[in-house]
PDB file of N, CA, C and O in Angstrom, chain B, residues numbered from 101:
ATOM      1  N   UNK B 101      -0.776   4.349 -20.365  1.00  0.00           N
ATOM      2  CA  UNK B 101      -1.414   4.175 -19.074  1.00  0.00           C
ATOM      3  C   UNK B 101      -0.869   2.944 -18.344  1.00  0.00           C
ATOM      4  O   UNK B 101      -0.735   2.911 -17.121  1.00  0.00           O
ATOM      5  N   UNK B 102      -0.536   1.851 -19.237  1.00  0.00           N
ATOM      6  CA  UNK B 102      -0.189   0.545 -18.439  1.00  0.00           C
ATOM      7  C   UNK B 102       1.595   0.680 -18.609  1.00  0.00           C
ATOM      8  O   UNK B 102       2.072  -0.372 -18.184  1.00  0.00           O
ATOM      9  N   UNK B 103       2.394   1.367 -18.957  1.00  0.00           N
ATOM     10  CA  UNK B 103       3.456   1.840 -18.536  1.00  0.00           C
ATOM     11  C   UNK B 103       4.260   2.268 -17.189  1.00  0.00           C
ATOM     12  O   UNK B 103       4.579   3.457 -17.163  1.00  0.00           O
ATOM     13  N   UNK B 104       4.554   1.656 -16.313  1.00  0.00           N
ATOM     14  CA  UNK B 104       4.860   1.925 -15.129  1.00  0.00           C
ATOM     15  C   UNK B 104       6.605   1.749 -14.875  1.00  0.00           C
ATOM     16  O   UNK B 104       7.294   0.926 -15.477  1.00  0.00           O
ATOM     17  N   UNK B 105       7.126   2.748 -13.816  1.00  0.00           N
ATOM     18  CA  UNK B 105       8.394   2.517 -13.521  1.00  0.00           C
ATOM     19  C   UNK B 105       8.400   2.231 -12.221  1.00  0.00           C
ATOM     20  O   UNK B 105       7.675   2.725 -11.357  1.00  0.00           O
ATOM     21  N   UNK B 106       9.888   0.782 -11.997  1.00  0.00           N
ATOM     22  CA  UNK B 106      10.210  -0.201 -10.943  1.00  0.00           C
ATOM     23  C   UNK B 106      11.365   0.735 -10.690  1.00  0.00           C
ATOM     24  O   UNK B 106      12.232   1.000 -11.524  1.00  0.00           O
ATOM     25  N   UNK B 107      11.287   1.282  -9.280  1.00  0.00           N
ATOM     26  CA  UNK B 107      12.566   2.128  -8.979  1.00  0.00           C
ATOM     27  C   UNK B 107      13.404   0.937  -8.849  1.00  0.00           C
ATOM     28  O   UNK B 107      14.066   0.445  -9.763  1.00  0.00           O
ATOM     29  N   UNK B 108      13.363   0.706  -8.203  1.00  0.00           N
ATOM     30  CA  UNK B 108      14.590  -0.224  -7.331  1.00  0.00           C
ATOM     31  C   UNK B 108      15.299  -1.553  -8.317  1.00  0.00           C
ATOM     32  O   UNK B 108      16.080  -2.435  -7.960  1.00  0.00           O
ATOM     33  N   UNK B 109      14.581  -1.244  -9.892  1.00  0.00           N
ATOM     34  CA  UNK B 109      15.347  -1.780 -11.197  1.00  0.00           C
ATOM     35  C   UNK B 109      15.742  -1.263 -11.730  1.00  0.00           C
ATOM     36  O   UNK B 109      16.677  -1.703 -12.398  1.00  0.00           O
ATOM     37  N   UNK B 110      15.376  -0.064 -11.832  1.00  0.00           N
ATOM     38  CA  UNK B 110      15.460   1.305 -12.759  1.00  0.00           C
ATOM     39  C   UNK B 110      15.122   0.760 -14.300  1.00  0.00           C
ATOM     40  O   UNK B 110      15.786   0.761 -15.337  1.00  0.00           O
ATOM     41  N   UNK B 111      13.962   0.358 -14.014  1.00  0.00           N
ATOM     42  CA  UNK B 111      13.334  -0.172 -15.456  1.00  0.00           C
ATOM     43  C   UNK B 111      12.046  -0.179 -15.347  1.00  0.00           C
ATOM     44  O   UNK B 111      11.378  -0.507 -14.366  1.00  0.00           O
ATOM     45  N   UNK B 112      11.545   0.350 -16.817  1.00  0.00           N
ATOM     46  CA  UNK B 112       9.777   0.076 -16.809  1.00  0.00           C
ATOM     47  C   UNK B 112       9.413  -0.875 -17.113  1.00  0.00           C
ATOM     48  O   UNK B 112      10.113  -1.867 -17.317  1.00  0.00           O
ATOM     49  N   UNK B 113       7.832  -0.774 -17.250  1.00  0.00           N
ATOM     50  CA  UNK B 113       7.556  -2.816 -17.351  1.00  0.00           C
ATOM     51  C   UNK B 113       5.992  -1.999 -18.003  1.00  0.00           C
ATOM     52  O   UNK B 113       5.633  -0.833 -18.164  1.00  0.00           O
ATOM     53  N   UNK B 114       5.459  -3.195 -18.210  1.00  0.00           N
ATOM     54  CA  UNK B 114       4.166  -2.950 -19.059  1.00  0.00           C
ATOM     55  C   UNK B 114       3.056  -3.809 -18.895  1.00  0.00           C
ATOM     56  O   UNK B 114       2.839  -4.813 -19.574  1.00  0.00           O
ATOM     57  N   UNK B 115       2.342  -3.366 -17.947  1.00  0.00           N
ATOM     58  CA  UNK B 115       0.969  -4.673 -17.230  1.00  0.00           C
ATOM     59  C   UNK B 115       0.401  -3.424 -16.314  1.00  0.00           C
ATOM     60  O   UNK B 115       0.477  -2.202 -16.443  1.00  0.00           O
ATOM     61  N   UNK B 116      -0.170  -4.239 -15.387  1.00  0.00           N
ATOM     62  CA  UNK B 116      -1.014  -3.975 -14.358  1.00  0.00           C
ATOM     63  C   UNK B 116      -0.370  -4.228 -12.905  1.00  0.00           C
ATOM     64  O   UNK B 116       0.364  -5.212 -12.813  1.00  0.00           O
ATOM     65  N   UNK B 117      -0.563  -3.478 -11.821  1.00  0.00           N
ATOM     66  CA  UNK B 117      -0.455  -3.966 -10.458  1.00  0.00           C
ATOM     67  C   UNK B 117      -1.497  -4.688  -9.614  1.00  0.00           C
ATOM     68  O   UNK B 117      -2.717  -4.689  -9.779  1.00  0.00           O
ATOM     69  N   UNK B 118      -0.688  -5.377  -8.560  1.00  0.00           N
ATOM     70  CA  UNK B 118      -1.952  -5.851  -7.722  1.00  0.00           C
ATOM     71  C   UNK B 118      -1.870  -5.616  -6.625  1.00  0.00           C
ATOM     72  O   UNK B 118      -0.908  -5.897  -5.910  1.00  0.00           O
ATOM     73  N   UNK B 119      -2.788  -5.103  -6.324  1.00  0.00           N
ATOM     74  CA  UNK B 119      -2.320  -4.535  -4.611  1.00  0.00           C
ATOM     75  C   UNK B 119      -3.228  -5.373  -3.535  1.00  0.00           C
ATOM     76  O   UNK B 119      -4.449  -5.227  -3.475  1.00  0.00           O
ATOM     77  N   UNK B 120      -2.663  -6.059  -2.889  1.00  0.00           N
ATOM     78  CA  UNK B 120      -3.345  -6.886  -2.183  1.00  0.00           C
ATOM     79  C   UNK B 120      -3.140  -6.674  -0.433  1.00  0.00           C
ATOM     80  O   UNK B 120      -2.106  -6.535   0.221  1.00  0.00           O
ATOM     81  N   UNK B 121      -4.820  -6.723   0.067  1.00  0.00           N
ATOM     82  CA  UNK B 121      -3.780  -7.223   1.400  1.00  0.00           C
ATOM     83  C   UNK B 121      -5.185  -8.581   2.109  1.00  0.00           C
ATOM     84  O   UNK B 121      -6.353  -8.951   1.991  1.00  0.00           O
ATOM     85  N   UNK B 122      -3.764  -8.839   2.911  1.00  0.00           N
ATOM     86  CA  UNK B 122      -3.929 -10.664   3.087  1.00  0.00           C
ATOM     87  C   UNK B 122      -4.263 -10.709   4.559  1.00  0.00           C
ATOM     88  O   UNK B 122      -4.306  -9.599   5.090  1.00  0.00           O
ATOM     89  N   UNK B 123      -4.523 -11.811   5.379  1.00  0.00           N
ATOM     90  CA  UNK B 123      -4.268 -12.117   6.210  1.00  0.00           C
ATOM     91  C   UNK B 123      -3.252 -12.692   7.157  1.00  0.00           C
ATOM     92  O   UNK B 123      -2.759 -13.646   6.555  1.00  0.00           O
ATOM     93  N   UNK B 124      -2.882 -12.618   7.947  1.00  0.00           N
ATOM     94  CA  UNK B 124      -1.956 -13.507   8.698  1.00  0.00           C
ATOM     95  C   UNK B 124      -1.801 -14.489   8.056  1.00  0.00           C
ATOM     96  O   UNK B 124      -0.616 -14.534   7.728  1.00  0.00           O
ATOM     97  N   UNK B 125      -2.383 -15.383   7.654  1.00  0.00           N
ATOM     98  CA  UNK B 125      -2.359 -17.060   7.537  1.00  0.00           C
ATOM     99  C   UNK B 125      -2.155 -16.959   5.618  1.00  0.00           C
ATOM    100  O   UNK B 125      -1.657 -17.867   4.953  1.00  0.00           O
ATOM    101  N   UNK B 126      -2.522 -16.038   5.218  1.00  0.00           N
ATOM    102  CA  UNK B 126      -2.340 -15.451   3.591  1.00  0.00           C
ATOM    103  C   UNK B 126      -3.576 -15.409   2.895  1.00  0.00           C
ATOM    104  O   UNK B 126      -3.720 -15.188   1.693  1.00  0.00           O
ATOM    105  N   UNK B 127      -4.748 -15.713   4.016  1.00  0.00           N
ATOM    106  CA  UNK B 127      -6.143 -15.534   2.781  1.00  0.00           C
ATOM    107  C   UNK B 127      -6.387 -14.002   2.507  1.00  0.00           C
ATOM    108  O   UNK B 127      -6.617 -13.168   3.382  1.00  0.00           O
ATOM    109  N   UNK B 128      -6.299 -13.763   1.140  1.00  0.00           N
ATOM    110  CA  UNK B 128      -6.805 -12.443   1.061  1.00  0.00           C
ATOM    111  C   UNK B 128      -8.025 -11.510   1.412  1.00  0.00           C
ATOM    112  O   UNK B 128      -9.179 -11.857   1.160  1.00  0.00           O
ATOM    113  N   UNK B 129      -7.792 -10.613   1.855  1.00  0.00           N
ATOM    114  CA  UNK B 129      -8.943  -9.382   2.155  1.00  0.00           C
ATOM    115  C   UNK B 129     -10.117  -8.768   1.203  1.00  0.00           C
ATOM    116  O   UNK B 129     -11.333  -8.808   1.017  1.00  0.00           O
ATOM    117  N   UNK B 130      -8.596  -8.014   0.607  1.00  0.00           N
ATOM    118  CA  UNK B 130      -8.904  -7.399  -0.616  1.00  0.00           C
ATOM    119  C   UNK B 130      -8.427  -7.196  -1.735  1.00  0.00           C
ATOM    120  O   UNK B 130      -7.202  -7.157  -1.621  1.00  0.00           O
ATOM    121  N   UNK B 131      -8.801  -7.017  -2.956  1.00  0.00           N
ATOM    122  CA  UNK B 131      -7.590  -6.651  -3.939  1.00  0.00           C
ATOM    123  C   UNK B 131      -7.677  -5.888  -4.991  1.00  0.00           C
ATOM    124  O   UNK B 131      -8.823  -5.444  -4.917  1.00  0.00           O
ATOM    125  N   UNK B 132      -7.231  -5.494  -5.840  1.00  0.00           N
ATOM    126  CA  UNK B 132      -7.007  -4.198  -6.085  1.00  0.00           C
ATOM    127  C   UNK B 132      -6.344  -3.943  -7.649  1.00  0.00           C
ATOM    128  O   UNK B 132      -5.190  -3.551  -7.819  1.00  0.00           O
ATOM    129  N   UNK B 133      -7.157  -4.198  -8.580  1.00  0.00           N
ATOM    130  CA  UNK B 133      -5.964  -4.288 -10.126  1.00  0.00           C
ATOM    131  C   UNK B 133      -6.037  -2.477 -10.838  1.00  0.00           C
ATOM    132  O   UNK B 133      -6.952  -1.770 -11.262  1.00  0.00           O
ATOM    133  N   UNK B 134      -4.667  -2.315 -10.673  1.00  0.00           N
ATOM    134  CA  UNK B 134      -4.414  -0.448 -11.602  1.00  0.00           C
ATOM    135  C   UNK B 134      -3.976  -0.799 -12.447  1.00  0.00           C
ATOM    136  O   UNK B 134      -3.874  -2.012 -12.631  1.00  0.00           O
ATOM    137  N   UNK B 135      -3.533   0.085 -13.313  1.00  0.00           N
ATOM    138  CA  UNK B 135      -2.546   0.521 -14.417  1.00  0.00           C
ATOM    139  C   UNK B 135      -0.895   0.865 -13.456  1.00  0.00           C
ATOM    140  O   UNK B 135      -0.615   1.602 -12.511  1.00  0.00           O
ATOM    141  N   UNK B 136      -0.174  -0.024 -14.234  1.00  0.00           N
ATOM    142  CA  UNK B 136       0.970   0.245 -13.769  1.00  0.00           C
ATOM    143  C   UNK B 136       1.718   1.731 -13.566  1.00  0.00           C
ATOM    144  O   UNK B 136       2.550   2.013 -12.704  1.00  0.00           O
ATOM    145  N   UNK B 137       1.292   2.409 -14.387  1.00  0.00           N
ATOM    146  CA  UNK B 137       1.489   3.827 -14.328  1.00  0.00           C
ATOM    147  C   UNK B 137       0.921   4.602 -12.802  1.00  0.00           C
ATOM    148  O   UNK B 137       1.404   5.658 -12.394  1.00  0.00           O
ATOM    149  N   UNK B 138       0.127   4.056 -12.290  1.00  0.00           N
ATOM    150  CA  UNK B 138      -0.153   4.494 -11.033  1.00  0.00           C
ATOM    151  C   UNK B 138       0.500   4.753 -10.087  1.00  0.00           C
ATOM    152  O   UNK B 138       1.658   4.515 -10.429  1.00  0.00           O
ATOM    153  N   UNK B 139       0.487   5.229  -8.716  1.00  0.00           N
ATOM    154  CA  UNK B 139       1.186   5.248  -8.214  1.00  0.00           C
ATOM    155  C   UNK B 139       0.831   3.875  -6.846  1.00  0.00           C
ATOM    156  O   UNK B 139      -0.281   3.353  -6.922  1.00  0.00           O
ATOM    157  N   UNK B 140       1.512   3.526  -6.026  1.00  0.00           N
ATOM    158  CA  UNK B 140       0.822   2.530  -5.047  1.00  0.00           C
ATOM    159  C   UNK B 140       0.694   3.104  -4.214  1.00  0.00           C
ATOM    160  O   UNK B 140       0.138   2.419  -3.356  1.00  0.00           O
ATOM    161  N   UNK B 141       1.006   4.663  -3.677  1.00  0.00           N
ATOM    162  CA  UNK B 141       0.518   5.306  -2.228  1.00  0.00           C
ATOM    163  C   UNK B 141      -1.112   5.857  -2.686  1.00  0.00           C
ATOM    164  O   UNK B 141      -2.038   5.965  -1.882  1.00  0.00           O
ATOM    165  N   UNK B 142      -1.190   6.140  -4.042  1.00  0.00           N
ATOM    166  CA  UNK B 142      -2.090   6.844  -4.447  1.00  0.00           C
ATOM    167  C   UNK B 142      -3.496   5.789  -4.412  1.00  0.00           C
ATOM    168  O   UNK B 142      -4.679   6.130  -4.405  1.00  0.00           O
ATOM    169  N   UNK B 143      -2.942   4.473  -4.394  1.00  0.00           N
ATOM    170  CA  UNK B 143      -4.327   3.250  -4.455  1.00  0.00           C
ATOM    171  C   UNK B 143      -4.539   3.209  -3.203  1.00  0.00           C
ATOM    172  O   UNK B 143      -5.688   3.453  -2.835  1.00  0.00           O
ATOM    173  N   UNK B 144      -3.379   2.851  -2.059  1.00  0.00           N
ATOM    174  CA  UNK B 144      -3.905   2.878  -0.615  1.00  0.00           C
ATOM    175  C   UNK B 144      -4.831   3.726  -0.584  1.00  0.00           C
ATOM    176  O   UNK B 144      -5.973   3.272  -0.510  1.00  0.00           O
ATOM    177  N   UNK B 145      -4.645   5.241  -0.632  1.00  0.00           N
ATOM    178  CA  UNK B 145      -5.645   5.840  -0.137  1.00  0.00           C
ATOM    179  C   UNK B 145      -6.958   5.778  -0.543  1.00  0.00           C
ATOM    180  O   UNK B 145      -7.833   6.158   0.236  1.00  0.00           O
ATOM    181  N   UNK B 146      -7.270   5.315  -1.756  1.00  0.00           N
ATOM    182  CA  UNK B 146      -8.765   5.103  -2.260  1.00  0.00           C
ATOM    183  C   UNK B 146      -9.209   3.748  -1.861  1.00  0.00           C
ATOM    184  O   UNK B 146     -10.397   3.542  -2.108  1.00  0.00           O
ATOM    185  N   UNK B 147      -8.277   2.336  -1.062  1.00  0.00           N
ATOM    186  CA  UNK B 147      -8.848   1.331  -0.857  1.00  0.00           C
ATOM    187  C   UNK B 147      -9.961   1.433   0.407  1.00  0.00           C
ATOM    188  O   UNK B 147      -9.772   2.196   1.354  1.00  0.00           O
ATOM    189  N   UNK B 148     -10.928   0.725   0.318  1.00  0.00           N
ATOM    190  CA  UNK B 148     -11.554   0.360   1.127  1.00  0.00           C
ATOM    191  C   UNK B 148     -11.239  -0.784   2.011  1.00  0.00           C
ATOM    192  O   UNK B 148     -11.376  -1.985   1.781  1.00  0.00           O
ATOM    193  N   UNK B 149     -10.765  -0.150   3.124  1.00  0.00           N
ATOM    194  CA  UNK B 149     -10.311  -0.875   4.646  1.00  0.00           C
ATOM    195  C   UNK B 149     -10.778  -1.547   5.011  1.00  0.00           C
ATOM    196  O   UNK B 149     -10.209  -1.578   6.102  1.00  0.00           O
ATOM    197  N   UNK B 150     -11.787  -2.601   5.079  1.00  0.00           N
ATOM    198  CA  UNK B 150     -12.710  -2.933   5.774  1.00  0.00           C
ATOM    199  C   UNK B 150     -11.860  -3.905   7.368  1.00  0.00           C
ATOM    200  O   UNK B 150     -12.149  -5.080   7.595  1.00  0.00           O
ATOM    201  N   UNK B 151     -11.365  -3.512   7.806  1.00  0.00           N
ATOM    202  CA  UNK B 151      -9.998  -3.912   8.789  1.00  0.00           C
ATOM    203  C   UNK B 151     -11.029  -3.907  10.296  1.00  0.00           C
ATOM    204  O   UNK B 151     -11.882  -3.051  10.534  1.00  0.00           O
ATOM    205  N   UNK B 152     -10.681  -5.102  11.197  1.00  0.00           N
ATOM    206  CA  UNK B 152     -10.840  -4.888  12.529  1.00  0.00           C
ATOM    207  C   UNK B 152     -10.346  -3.564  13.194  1.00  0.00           C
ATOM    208  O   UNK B 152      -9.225  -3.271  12.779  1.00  0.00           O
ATOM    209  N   UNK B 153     -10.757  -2.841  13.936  1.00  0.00           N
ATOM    210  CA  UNK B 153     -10.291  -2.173  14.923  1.00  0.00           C
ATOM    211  C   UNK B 153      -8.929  -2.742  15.708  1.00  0.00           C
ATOM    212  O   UNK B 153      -8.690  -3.821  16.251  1.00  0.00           O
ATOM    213  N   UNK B 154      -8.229  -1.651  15.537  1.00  0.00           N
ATOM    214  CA  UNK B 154      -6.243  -2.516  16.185  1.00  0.00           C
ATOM    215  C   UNK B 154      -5.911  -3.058  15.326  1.00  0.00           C
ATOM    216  O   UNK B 154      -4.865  -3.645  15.603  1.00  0.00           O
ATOM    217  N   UNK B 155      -6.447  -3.343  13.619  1.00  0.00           N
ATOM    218  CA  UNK B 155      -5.098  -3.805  13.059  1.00  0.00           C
ATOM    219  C   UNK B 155      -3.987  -3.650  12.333  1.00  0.00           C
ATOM    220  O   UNK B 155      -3.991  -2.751  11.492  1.00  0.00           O
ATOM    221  N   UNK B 156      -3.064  -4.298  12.458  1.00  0.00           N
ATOM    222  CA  UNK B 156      -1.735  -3.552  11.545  1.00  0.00           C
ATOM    223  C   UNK B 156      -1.573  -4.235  10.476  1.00  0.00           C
ATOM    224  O   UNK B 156      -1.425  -5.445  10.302  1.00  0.00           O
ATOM    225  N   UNK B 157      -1.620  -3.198   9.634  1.00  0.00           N
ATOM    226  CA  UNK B 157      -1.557  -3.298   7.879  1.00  0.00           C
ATOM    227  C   UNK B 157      -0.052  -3.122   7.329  1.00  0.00           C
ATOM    228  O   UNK B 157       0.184  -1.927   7.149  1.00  0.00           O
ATOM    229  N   UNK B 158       1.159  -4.054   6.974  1.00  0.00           N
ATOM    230  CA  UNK B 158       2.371  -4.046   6.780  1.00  0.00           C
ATOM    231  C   UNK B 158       1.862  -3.928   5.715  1.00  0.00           C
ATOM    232  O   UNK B 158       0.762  -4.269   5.282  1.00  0.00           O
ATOM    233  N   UNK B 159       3.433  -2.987   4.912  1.00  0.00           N
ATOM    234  CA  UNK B 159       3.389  -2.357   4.132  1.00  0.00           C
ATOM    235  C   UNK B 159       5.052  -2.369   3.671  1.00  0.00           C
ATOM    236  O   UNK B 159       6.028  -2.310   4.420  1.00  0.00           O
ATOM    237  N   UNK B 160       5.020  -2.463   2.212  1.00  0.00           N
ATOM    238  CA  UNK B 160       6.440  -2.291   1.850  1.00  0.00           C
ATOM    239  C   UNK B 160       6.852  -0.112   1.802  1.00  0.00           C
ATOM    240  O   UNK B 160       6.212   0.771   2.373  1.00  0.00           O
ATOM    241  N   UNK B 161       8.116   0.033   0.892  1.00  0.00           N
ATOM    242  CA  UNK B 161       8.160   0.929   1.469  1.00  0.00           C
ATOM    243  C   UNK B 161       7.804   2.488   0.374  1.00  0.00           C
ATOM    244  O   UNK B 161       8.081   3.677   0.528  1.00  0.00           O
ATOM    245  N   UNK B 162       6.862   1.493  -1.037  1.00  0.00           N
ATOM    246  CA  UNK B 162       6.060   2.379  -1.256  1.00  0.00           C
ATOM    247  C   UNK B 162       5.048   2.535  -0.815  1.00  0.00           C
ATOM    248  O   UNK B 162       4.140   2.671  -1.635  1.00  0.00           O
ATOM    249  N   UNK B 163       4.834   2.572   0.062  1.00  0.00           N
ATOM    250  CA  UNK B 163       3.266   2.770   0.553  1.00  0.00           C
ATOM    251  C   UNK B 163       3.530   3.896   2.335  1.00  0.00           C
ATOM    252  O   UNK B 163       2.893   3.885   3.388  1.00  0.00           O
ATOM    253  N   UNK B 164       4.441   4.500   1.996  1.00  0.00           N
ATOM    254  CA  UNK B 164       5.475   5.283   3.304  1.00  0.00           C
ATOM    255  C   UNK B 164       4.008   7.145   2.999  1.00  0.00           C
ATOM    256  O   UNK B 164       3.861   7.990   2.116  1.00  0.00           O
ATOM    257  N   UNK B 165       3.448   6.881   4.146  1.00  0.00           N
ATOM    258  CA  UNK B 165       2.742   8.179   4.380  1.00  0.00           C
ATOM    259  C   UNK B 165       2.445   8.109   5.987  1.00  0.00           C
ATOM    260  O   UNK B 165       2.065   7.204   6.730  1.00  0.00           O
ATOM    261  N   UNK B 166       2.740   9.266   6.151  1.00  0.00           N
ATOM    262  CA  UNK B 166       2.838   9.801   7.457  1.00  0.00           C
ATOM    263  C   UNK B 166       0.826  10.328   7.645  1.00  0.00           C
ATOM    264  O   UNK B 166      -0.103   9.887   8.322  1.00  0.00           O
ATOM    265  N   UNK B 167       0.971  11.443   6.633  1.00  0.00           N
ATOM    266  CA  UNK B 167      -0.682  11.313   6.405  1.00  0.00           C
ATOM    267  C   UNK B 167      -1.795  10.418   6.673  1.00  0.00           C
ATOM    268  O   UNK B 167      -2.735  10.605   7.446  1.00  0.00           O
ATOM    269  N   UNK B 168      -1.522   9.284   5.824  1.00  0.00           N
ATOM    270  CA  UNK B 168      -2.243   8.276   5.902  1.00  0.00           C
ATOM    271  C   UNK B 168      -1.928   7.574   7.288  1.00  0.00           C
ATOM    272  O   UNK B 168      -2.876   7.335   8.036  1.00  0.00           O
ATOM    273  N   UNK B 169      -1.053   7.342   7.544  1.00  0.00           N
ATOM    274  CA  UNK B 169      -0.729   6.530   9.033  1.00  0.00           C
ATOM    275  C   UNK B 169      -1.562   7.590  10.130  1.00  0.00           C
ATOM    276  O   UNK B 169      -2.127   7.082  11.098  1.00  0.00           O
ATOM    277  N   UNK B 170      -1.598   8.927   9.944  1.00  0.00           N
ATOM    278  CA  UNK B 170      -2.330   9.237  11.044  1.00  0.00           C
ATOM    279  C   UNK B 170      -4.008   9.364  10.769  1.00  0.00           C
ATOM    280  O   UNK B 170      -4.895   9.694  11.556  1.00  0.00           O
ATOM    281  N   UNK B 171      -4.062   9.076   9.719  1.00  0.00           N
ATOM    282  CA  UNK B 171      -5.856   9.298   8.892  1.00  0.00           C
ATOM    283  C   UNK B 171      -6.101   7.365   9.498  1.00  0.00           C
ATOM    284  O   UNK B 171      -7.070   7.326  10.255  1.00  0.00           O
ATOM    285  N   UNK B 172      -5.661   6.404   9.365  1.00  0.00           N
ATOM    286  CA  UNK B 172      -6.021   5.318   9.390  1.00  0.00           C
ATOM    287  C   UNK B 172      -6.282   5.228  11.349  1.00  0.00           C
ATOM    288  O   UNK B 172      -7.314   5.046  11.995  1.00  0.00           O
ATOM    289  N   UNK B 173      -4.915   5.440  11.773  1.00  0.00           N
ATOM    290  CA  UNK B 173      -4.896   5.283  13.120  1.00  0.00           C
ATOM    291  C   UNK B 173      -6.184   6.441  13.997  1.00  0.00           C
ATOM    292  O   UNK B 173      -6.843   5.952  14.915  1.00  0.00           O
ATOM    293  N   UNK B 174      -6.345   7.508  13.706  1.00  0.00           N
ATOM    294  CA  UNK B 174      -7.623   8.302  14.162  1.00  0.00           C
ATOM    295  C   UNK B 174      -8.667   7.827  13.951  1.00  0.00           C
ATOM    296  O   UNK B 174      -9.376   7.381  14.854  1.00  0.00           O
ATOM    297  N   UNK B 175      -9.036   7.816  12.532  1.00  0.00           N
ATOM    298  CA  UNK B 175     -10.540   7.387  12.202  1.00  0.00           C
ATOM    299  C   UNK B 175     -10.608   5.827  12.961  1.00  0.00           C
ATOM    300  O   UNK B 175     -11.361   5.457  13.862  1.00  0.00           O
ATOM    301  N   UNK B 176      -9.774   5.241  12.405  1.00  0.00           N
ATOM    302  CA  UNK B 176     -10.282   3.978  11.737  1.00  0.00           C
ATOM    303  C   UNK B 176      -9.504   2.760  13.091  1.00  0.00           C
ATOM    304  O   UNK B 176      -9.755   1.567  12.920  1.00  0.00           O
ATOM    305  N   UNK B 177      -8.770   3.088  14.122  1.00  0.00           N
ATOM    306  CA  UNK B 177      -8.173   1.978  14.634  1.00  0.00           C
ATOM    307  C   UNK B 177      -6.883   1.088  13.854  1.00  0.00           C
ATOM    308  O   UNK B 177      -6.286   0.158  14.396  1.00  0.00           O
ATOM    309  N   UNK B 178      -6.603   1.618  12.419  1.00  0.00           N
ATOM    310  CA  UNK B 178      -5.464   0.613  11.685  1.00  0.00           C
ATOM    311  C   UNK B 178      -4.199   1.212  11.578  1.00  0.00           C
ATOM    312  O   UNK B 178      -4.143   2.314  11.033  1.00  0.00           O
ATOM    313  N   UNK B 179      -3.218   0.708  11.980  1.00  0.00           N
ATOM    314  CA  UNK B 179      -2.126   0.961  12.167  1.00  0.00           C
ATOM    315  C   UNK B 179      -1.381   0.537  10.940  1.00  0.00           C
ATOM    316  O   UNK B 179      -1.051  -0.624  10.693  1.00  0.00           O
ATOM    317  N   UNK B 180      -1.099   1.801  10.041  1.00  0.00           N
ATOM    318  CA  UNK B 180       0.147   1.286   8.995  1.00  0.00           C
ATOM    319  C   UNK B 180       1.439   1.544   9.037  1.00  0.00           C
ATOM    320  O   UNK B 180       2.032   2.613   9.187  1.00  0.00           O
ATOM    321  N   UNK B 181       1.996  -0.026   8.823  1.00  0.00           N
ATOM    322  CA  UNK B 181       3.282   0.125   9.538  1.00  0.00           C
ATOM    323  C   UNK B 181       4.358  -0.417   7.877  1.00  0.00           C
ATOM    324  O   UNK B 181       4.736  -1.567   7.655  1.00  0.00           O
ATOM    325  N   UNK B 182       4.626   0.851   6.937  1.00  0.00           N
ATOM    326  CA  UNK B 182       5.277   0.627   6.465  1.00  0.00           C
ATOM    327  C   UNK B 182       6.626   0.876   6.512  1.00  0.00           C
ATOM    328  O   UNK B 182       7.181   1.721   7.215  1.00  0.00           O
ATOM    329  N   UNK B 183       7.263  -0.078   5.548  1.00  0.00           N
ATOM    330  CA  UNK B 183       8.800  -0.131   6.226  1.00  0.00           C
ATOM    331  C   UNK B 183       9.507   1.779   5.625  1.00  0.00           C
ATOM    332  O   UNK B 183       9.044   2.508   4.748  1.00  0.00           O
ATOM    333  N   UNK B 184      10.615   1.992   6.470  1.00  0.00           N
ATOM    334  CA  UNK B 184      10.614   3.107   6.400  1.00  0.00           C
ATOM    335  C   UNK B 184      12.150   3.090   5.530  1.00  0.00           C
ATOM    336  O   UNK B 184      12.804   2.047   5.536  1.00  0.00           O
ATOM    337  N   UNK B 185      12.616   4.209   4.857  1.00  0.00           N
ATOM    338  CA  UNK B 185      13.617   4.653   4.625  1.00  0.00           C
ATOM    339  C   UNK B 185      14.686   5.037   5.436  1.00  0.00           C
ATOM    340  O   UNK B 185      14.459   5.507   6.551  1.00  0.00           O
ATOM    341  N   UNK B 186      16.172   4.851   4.887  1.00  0.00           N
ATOM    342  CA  UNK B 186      17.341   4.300   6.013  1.00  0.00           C
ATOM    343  C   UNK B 186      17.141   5.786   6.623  1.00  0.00           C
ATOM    344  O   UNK B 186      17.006   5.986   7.830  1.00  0.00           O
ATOM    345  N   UNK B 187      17.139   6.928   5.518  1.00  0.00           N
ATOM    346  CA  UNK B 187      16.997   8.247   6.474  1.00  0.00           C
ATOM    347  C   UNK B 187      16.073   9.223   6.702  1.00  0.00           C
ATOM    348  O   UNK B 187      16.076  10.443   6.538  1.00  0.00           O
ATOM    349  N   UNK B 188      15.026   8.179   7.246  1.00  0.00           N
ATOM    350  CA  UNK B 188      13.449   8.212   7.264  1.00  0.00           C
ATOM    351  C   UNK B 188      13.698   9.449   9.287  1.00  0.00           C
ATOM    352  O   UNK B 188      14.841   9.449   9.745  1.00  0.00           O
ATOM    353  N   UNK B 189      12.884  10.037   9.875  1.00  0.00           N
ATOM    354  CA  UNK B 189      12.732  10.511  11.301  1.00  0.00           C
ATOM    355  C   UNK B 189      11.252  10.446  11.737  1.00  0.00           C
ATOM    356  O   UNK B 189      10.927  10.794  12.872  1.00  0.00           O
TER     357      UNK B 189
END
């Protein structure tokens, strides 16, 4: 379960993740401890947002859902703006 793979090493590792998100200035919001085996698009969607209306939630570029970017921006006012892939449309 605490087995997880780092694409962009092409190596596994053995702990926990933390999924955090912060503020502008870096005080944290919220946070978030899985099993590395998880996935990190799969935690976004179960976090609880508690986000102003209009704000944008940066995002690296596991966290890339088109889904979710339009579920956050309808309901909720939050704009996720993760970074995209070179041959992303």
């Amino acid at each position: 379960e605490y087995i997880g793979y780092v694409a962009s090493k092409k190596r596994h590792f053995c702990g926990i993740k933390v999924h955090m998100v912060v503020t502008r200035s870096g005080e944290p919001v919220e946070l978030v401890f899985r099993p590395g085996s998880e996935n990190d698009l799969s935690v976004l969607w179960k976090m609880d947002l508690s986000l102003p209306k209009n704000s944008k939630l940066y995002a690296d570029g596991a966290y890339n859902s088109y889904d979710l970017e339009d579920l956050l921006r309808e309901d909720e006012s939050i704009y996720l703006l993760a970074k995209r892939r070179f041959d992303s449309k």
